[in-house]
Structures are given as C-alpha cells and as structure tokens.
C-alpha positions in Angstrom: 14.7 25.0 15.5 13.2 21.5 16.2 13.9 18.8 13.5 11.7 18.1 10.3 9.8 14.5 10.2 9.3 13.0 7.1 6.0 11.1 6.5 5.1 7.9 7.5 4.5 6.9 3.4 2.9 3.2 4.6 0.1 5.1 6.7 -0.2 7.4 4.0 -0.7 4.6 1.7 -3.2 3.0 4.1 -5.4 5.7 4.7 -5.7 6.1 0.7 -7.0 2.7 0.3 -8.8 1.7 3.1 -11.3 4.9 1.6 -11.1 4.0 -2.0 -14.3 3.0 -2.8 -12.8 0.3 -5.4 -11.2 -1.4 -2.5 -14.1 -1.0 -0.4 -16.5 -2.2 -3.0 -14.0 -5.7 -2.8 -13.1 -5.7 0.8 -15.2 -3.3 2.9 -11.7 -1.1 3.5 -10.1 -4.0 5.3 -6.6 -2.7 4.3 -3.8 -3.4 7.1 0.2 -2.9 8.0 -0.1 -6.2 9.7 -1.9 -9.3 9.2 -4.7 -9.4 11.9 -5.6 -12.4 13.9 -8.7 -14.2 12.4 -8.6 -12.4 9.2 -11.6 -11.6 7.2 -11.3 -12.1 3.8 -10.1 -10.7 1.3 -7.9 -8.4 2.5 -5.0 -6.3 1.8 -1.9 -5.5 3.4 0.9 -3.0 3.1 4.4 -3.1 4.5 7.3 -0.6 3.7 10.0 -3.0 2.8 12.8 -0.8 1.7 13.9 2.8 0.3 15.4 5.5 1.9 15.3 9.7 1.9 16.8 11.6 -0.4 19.7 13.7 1.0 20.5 17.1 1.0 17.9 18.9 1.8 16.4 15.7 3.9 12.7 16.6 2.3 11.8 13.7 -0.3 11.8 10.1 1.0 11.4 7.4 -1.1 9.7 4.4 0.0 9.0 0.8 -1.5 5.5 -0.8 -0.5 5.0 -4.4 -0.7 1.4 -4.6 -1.4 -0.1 -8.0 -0.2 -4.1 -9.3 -1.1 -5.4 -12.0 0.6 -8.2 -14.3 -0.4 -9.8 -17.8 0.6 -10.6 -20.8 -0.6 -13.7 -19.8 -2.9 -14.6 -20.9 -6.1 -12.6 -18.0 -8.1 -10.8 -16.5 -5.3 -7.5 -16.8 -7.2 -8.4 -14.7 -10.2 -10.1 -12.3 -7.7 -7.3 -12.0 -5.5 -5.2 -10.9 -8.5 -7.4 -8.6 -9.3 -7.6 -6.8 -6.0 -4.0 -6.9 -5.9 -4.1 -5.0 -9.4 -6.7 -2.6 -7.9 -4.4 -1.7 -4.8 -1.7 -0.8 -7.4 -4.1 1.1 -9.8 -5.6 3.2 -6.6 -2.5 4.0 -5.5 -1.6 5.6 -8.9 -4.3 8.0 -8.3 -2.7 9.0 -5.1 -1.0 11.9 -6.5 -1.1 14.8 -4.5 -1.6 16.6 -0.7 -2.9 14.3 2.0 -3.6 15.0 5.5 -0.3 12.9 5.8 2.1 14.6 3.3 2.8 15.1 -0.1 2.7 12.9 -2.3 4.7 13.5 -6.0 5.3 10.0 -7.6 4.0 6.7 -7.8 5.8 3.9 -9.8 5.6 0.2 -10.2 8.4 -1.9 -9.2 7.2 -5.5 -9.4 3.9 -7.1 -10.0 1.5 -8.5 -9.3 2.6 -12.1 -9.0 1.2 -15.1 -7.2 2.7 -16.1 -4.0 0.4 -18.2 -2.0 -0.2 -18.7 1.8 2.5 -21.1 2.7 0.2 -21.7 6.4 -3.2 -22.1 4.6 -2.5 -22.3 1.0 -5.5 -19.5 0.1 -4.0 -17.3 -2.4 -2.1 -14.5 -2.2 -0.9 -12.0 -4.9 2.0 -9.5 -4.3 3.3 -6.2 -5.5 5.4 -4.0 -5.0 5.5 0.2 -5.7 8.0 3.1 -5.0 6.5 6.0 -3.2 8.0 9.5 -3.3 6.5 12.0 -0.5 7.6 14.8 1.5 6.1 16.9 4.5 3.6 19.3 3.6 4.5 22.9 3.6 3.0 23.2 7.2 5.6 20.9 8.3 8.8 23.2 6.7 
C-alpha cells in the first residue's frame, strides 16, 4: 500500500488562472507563487498561507490562498489593480470541478479584496484571500 498525496491546491490554483482568458486578457497569464525578479506588470500572485486536511479519512484538504495583483505606476493602475484582484477571485469561483491536479469541490471568500500597497516601490497592490477545498482524483485512491 503506498501512501495517498493530497494536491498541491496553490498549483492547482495557478494553472486555472494563468489559462483564464480574463486574466490573460489583463496580464498575458503572468500568474506566479513567487514574486519574480524584474516583474512585468500587472501581475498576480498566489501563496497558500494557511488551512490544513481534514481528518479521518485524510482525502479533503482545505487550503487558504492569499491572492496578490500587482500593478505600476500608471495613470489608473490603482483601480485596475483592484479589479484584477476581483477577477482572480471571480475565476477562481469558476474552478469548480476535476483538474489534471485534483478535485476541486468548494470555493469561498475569506477576505477581500483590500488595498495594501508595495511597501518597496509604492505601486499598488490589492489582496485577497479564498478557502480552497480539494482532494485527489479517483485515480489517485
């Protein structure tokens, strides 16, 4: 018997957006887990910042994604930053559903989207944050 992985729920979430074609339409798919050196902007990025399995069977994690966008210094980059940020949340609502990753079964909001701005550059930055439930697909049992 060899032991059961859960999915990797931040990849999963990647992979969603960085295809979604009302993030690429605003970034061209630049969608991240870390901030790259000598970023093109906008972008987005997503972290898992907490959240934890659900015992007994171990089959459902639960995980909570901060969901960063970052813009420049344009004209209306603020009020376009939000609304990326808004978009990132919105797509992954639509992620319902099998994945090459896992399974996904719920999407919720858990704060968001609020303005916290680059403390190093000052370009603004709008957070958010969503609970992810998945499990391994039926292959994986």
């Amino acid at each position: 018997m060899s032991v059961r992985l859960l999915p990797d729920i931040e990849a999963i979430a990647v992979s969603w957006l960085v295809t979604h074609p009302d993030i690429t339409a605003i970034c061209s798919g630049r969608v991240y887990t870390e901030i790259p050196e000598g970023p093109i902007y906008p972008f987005i990025t997503v972290f898992r910042i907490a959240g934890q399995p659900r015992p007994r069977p171990r089959w459902l994690d639960q995980a909570q994604l901060q969901i960063d966008a970052w813009g420049d210094d344009s004209p209306y980059s603020r009020e376009d930053t939000r609304d990326l940020c808004e978009t990132a949340v919105a797509a992954l609502h639509e992620l319902n559903g099998v994945t090459d990753l896992g399974v996904v079964t719920a999407v919720e909001d858990v704060l968001g989207p609020r303005p916290l701005p680059d403390p190093e550059t000052s370009f603004p930055r709008f957070e958010a944050e969503v609970l992810v439930t998945a499990h391994p697909g039926t292959e994986a049992s």
